[in-house]
C-alpha atoms as one frame of an Amber mdcrd trajectory, in Angstrom:
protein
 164.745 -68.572  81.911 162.811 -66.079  79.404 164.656 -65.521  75.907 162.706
 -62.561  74.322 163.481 -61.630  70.259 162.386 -58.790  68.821 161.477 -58.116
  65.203 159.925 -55.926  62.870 162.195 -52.852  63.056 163.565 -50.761  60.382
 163.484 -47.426  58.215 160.376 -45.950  57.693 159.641 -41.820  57.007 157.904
 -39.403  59.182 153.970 -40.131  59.654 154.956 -43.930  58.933 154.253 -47.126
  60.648 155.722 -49.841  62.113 154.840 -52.907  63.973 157.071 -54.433  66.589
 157.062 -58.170  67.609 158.564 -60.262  70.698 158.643 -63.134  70.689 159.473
 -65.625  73.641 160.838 -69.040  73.966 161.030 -72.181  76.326 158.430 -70.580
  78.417 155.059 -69.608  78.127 154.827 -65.651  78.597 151.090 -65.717  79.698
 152.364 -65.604  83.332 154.323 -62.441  82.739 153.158 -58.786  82.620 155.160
 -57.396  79.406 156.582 -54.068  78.219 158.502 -52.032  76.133 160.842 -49.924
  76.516 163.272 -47.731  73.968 166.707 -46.078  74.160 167.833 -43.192  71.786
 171.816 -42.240  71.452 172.822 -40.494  74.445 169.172 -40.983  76.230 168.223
 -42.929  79.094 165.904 -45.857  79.021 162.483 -44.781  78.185 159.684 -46.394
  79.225 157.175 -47.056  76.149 154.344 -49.117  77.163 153.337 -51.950  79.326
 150.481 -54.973  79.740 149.526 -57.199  82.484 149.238 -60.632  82.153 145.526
 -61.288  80.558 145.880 -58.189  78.426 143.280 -56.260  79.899 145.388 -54.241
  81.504 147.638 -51.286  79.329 149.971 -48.493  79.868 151.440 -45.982  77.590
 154.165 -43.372  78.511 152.532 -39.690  77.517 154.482 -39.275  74.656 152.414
 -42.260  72.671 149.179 -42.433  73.892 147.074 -42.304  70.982 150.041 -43.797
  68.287 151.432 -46.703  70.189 149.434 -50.398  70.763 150.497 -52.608  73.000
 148.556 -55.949  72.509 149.461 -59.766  73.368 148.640 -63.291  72.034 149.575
 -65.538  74.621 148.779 -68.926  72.626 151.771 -67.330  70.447 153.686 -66.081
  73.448 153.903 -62.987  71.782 154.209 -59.482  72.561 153.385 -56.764  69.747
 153.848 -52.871  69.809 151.572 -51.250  66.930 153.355 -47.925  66.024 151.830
 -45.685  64.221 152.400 -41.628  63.300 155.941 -42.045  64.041 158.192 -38.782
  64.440 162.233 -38.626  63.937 162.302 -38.235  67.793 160.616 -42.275  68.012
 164.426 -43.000  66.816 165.472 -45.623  69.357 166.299 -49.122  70.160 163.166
 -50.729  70.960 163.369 -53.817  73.646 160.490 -55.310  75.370 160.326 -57.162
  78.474 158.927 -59.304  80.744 157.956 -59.145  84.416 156.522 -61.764  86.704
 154.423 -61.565  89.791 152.760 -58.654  90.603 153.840 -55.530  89.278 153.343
 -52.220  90.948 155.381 -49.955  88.657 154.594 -50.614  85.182 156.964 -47.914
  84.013 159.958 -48.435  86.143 162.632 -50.927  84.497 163.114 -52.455  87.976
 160.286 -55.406  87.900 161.275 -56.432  84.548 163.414 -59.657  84.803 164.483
 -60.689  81.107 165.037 -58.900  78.476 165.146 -58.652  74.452 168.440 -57.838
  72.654 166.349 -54.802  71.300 165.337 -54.124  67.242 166.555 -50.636  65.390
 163.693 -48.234  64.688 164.830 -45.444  62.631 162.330 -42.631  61.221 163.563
 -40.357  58.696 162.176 -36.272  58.510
């Protein structure tokens, strides 16, 4: 079993940054491919970015390509999500998550097998 706890949301203004944290206990997350993913009021889950295993591997949804890091420190089992530029439409609760084996849909919810309780990101116009 995989407990995942995020941290390091909050209020922050348009054009602002933020960096996300998850952090992982009992088990080492270096044999897990990791992602995050947000949900907005009334949205679906949104796929945010991903990264395999070793880290040399990343994904970003369109929408944050260019604003968003994903990055990794497995001797920390820790997952981070650099967030930068952020727009009132980033508004979400932000969970990450952890898949393992081999992934084949980075994007897709459906490989993930534990997740974080999620962390309140909130960007004001």
């Amino acid at each position: 079993q995989v407990q995942l706890v995020e941290s390091g949301g909050g209020l922050v203004q348009t054009g602002g940054s933020l960096r996300l944290s998850c952090a992982a206990s009992r088990r080492t997350l270096s044999s897990y491919s990791m992602g995050w993913f947000r949900q907005a009021p009334g949205k679906e889950r949104e796929f945010v970015a991903a990264i395999s295993w070793s880290g040399a591997n990343t994904y970003y949804a369109d929408s944050m390509k260019g604003r968003f890091t994903i990055s990794r420190d497995n001797a920390k089992n820790t997952l981070y999500l650099q967030m930068n530029s952020l727009k009132p439409e980033d508004t979400a609760v932000y969970s990450c998550a952890a898949a393992y084996g081999r992934v084949t849909s980075f994007s897709s919810p459906t490989p993930y097998n534990y997740w974080g309780q999620g962390t309140q990101v909130t960007v004001s116009s």
